[in-house]
C-alpha positions as CSV (number, residue, x, y, z in Angstrom):
1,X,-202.9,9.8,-24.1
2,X,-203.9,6.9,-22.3
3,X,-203.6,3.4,-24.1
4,X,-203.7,-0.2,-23.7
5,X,-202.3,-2.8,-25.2
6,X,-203.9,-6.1,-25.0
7,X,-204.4,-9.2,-24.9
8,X,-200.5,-10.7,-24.8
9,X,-197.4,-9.6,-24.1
10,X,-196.3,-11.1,-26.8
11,X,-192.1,-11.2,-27.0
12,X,-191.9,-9.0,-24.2
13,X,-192.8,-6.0,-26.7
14,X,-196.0,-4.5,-25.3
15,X,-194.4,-4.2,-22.0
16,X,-191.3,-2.8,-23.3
17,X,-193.7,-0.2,-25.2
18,X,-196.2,0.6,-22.4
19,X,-192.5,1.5,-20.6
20,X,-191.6,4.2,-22.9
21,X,-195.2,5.7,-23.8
22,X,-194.8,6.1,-20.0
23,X,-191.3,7.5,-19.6
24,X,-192.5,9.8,-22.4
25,X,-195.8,11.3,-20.5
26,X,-198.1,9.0,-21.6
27,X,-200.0,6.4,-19.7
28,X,-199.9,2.4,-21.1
29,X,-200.8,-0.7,-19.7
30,X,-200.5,-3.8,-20.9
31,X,-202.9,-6.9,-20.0
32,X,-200.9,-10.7,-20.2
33,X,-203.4,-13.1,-20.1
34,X,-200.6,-15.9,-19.8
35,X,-197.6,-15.2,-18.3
36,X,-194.2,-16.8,-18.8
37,X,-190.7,-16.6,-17.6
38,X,-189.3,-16.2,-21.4
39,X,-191.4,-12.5,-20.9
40,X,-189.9,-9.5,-19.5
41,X,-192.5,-7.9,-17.3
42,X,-193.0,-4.8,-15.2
43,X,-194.5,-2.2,-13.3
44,X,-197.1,-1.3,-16.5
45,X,-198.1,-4.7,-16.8
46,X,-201.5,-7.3,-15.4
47,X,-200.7,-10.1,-15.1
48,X,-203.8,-13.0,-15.6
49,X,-201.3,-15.7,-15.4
50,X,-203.6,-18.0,-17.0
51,X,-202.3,-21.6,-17.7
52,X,-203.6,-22.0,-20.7
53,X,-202.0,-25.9,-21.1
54,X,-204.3,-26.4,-18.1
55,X,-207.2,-29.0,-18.9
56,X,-209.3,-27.7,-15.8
57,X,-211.9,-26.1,-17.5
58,X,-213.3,-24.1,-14.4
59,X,-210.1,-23.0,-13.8
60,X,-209.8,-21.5,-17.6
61,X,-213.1,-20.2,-17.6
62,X,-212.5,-18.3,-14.0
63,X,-209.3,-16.4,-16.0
64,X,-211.4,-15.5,-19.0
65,X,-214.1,-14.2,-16.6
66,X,-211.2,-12.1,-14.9
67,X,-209.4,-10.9,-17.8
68,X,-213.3,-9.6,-19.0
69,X,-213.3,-8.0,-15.9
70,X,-210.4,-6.3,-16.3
71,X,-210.5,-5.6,-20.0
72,X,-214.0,-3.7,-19.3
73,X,-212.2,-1.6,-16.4
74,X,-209.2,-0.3,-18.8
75,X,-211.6,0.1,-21.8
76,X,-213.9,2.4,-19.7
77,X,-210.2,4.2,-19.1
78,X,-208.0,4.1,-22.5
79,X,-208.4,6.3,-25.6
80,X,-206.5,4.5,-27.7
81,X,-207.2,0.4,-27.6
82,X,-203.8,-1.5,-29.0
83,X,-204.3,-5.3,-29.8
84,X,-202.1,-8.4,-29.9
85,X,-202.9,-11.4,-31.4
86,X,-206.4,-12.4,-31.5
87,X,-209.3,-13.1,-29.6
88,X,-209.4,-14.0,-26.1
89,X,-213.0,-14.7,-25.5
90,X,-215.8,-16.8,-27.6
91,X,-217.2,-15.8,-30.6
92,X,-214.5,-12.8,-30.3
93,X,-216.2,-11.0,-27.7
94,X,-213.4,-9.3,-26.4
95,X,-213.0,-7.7,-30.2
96,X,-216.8,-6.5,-30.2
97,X,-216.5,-5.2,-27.0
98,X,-213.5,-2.9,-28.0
99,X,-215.5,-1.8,-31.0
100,X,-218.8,-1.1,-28.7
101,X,-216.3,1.0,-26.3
102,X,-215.8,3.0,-29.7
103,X,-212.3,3.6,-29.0
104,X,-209.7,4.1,-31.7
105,X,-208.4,0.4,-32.3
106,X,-205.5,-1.2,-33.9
107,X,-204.2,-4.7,-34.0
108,X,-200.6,-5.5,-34.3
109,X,-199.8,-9.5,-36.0
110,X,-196.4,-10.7,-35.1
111,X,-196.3,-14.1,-36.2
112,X,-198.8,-17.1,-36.3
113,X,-201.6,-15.2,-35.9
114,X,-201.8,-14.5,-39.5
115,X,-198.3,-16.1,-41.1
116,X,-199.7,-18.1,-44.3
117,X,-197.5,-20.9,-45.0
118,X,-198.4,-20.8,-48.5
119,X,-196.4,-17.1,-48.7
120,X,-193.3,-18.2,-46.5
121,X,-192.6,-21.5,-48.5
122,X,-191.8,-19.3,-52.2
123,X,-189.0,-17.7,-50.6
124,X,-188.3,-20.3,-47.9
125,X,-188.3,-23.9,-48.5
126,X,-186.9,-24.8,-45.3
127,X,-189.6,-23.3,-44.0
128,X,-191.9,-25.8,-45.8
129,X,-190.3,-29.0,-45.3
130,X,-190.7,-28.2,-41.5
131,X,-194.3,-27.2,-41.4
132,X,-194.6,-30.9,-42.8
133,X,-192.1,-32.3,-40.1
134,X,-192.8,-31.7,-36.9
135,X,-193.3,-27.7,-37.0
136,X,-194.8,-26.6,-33.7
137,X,-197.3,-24.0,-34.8
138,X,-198.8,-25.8,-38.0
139,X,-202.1,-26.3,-36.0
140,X,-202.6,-22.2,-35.9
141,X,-201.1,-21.2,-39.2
142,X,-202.8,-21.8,-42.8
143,X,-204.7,-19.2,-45.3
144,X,-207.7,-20.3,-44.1
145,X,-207.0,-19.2,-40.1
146,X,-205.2,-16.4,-41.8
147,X,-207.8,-14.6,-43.5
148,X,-210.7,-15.8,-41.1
149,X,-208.5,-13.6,-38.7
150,X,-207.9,-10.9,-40.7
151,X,-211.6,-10.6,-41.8
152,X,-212.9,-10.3,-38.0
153,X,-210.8,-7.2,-37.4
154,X,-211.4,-5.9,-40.9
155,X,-215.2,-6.0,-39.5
156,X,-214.8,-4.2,-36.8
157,X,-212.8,-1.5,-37.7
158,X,-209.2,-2.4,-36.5
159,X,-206.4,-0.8,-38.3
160,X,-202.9,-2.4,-38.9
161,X,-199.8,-1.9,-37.3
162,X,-197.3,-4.2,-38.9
163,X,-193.4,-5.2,-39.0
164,X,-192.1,-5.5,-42.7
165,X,-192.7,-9.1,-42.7
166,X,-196.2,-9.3,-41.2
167,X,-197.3,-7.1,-44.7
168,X,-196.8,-9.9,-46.5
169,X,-199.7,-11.7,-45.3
170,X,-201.9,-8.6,-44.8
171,X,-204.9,-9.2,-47.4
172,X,-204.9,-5.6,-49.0
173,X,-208.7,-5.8,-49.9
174,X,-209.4,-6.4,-46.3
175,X,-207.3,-3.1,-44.8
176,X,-206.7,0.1,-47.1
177,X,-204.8,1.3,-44.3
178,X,-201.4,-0.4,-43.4
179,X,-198.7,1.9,-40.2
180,X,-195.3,0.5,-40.8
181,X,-193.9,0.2,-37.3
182,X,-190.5,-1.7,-36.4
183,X,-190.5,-3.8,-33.1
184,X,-190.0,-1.8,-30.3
185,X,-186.8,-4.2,-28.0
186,X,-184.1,-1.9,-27.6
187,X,-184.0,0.2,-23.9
188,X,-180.1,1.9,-24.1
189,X,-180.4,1.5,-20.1
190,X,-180.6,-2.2,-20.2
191,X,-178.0,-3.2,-23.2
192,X,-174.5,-2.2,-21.6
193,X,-171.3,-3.5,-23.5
194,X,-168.2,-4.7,-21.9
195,X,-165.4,-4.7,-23.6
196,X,-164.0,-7.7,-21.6
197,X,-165.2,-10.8,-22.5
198,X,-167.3,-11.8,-19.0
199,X,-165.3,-15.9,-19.8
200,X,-162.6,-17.2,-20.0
201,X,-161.8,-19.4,-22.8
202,X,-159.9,-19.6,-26.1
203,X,-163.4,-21.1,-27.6
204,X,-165.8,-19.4,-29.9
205,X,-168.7,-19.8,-27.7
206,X,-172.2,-19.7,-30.3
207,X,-175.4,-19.6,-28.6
208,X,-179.0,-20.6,-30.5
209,X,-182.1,-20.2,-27.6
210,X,-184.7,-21.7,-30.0
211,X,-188.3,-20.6,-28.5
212,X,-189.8,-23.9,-30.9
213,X,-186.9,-26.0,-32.6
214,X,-188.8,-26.7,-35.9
215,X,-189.6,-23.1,-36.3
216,X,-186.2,-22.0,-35.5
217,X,-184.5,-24.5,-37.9
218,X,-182.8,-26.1,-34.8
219,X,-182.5,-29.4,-37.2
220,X,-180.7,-28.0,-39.4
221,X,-178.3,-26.2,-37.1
222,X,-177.2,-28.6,-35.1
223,X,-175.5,-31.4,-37.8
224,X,-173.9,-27.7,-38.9
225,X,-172.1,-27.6,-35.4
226,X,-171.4,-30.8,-35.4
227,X,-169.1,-30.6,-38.0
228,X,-167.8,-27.5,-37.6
229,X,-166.8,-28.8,-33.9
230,X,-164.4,-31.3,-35.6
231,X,-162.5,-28.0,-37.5
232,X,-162.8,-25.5,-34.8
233,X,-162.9,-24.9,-31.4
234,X,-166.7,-24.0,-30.7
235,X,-168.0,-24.2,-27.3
236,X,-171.7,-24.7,-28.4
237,X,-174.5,-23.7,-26.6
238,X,-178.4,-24.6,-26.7
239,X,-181.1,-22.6,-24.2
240,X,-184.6,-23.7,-24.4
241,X,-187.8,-23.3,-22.3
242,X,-185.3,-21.1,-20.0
243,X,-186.2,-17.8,-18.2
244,X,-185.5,-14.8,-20.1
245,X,-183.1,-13.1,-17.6
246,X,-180.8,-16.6,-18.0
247,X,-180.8,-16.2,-22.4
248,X,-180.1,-12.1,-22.0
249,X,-177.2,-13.4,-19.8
250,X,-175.6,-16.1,-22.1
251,X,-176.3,-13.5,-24.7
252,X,-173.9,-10.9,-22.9
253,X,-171.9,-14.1,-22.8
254,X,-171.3,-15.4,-26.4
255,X,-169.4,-14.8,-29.6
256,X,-171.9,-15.1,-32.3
257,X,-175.4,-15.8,-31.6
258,X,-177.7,-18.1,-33.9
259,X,-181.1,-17.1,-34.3
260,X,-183.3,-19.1,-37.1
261,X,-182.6,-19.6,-40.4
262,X,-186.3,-21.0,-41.9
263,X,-188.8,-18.4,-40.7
264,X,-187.3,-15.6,-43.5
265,X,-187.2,-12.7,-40.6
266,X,-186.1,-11.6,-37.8
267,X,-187.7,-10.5,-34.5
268,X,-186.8,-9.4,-30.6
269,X,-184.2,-12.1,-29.6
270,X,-182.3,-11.3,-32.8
271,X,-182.7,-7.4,-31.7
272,X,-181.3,-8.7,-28.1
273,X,-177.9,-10.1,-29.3
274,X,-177.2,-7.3,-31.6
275,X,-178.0,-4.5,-28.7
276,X,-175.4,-6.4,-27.0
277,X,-172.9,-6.0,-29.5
278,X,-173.4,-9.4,-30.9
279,X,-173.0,-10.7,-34.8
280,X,-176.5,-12.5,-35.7
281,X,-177.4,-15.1,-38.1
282,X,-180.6,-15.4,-39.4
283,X,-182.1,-15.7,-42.8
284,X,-184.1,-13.1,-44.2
285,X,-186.4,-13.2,-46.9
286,X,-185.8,-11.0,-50.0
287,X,-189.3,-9.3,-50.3
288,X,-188.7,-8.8,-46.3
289,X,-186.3,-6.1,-47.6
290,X,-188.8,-5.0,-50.1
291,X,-191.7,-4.5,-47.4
292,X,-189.1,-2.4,-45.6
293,X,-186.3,-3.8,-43.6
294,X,-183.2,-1.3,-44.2
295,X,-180.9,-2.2,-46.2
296,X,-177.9,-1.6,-44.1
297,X,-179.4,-4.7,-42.1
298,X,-176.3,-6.2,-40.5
299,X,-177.7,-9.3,-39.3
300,X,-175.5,-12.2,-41.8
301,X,-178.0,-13.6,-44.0
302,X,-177.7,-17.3,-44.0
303,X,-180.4,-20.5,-44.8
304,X,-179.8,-24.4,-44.2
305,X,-178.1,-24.0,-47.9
306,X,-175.3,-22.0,-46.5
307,X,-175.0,-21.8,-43.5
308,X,-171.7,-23.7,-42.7
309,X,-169.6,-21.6,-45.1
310,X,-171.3,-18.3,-43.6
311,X,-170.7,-19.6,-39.6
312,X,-167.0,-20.2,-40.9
313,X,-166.4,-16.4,-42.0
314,X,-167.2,-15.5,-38.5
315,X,-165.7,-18.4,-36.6
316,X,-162.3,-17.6,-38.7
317,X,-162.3,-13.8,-38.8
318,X,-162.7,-12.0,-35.2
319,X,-162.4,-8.5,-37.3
320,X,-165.6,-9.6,-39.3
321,X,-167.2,-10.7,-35.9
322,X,-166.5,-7.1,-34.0
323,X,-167.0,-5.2,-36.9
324,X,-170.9,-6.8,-37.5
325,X,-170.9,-6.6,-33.6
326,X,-171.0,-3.2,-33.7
327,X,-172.9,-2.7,-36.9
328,X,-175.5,-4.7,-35.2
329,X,-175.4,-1.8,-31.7
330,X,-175.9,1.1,-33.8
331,X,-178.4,-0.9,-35.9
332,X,-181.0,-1.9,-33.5
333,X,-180.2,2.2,-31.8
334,X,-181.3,2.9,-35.1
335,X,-184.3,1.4,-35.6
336,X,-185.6,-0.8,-33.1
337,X,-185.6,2.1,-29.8
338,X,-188.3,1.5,-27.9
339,X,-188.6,5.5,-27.3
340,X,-188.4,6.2,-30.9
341,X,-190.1,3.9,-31.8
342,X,-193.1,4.2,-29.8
343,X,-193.3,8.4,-30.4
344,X,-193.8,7.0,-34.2
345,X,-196.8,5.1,-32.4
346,X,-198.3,8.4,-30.8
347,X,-198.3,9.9,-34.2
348,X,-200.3,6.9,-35.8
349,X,-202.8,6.9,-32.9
350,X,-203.1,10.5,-33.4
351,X,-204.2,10.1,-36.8
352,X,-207.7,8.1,-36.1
């Protein structure tokens, strides 16, 4: 089966995916129309490198006209069209042209593309108070973007993919069809363990690499270390707007690694940390769970509320830390492999 996966490589995942259709017989490609050093990136991906901060408007319009070009070539080649995100092009065009191609099409959301803040805030006040303070993706996420989104592909016959928490916000009269899929991060190969620590230091080294501080609950984190730092030794560290292969490395590096505690999920850098043997914090939502996450879920489930008393359980126990360390390997082995997770794909293509 031939497939493509377009139009972002959005957390890496499409490329990681497009790897293991192809280590399993298949072929995949995957089209980035922006790429960026917090991406990993290889043989099966085209890179458009598009700036899209750029205010040249020739230059923009030149990488649209080049990632048409390119999206035509691999749709006269693919049986199987997998979307990420939304449109690319004016007035959706990309999207009609998939649906013209008449090739079996589904669209994976991951995020902001559909996220209505409306649904987060019940179970996630922290989530609310920063999409009215400063939150970095208020401008794309609302009901009204949501279901304007959701009704294009609706239209043109795309059928769902989703991650427990992107059901949520799926409007069920719009899609009759929903594929429960888990993100696809883990690559055995890739995620080695040492059982030396790779530093030297009697300091409990916690790492939060916030992608958008708001989002990530960054605010609230902080003032938490702060104090803590007063109590404990913590060697605290922040990466942001820093190349992937740096954050995989302090990864390897840490003790307990921070993801967010606001956005009521968790997603690929959370994935990361644990394949590395790493205890996680993050909150999760409770009708997360309900849409699917496992319940052996070893990720420590902590919001603003509590998450001093939960960082203190691990800071004081290093058998709680090791033992959610490992919980955390055999977790994402578990559920989020790539290979196993993308055969699941195969059999969902092979249904339309």
């Amino acid at each position: 089966m031939k497939i493509l996966f377009a139009p972002y490589n959005i957390a890496s995942m499409p490329a990681i995916t497009a790897k293991a259709l192809n280590q399993l017989g298949h072929e995949a490609v995957c089209i980035d129309f922006a790429k960026h050093p917090y991406k990993e990136s290889n043989q099966f991906v085209i890179d458009i490198d598009c700036d899209q901060a750029s205010k040249n408007v020739l230059k923009i319009v030149y990488y649209k006209l080049k990632f048409l070009f390119v999206l035509i070539k691999l749709l006269l080649w693919c049986d199987v069209v997998h979307w990420t995100w939304r449109s690319i092009l004016p007035f959706g065009f990309d999207l009609y042209l998939v649906k013209w191609f008449r090739k079996p099409r589904f669209i994976e959301w991951v995020g902001s593309d559909i996220r209505i803040p409306e649904v987060t805030k019940i179970e996630s006040p922290w989530y609310w108070e920063a999409y009215n303070s400063g939150y970095e993706y208020k401008h794309i996420e609302s009901y009204r973007q949501s279901k304007a989104t959701q009704q294009v592909f609706s239209k043109l016959g795309f059928v769902p993919i989703l991650t427990p928490e992107m059901q949520l916000f799926v409007l069920p009269d719009l899609f009759p069809t929903i594929h429960p899929i888990f993100y696809r991060c883990f690559e055995k190969e890739r995620y080695l363990i040492s059982e030396n620590k790779p530093f030297s230091s009697t300091k409990i080294r916690i790492l939060h690499s916030p992608s958008a501080k708001f989002a990530k609950g960054s605010n609230y984190i902080l003032p938490v270390i702060d104090e803590l730092s007063k109590l404990y030794q913590i060697e605290f560290v922040v990466q942001n707007k820093v190349p992937r292969h740096e954050v995989l490395k302090a990864m390897q590096e840490c003790d307990i690694y921070i993801d967010q505690i606001v956005l009521g999920s968790y997603a690929s850098a959370a994935i990361e940390a644990m394949a590395f043997g790493k205890p996680v914090v993050a909150y999760i939502m409770p009708r997360v769970f309900e849409k699917g996450i496992p319940t052996d879920c070893p990720i420590i489930n902590a919001n603003p509320s509590n998450l001093k008393d939960k960082l203190i359980e691990l800071i004081e126990n290093k058998e709680f830390r090791d033992r959610k360390g490992k919980e955390g390997r055999i977790y994402v082995e578990k559920y989020h492999d790539a290979t196993n997770e993308s055969k699941k794909l195969i059999e969902i293509y092979s249904l339309n």
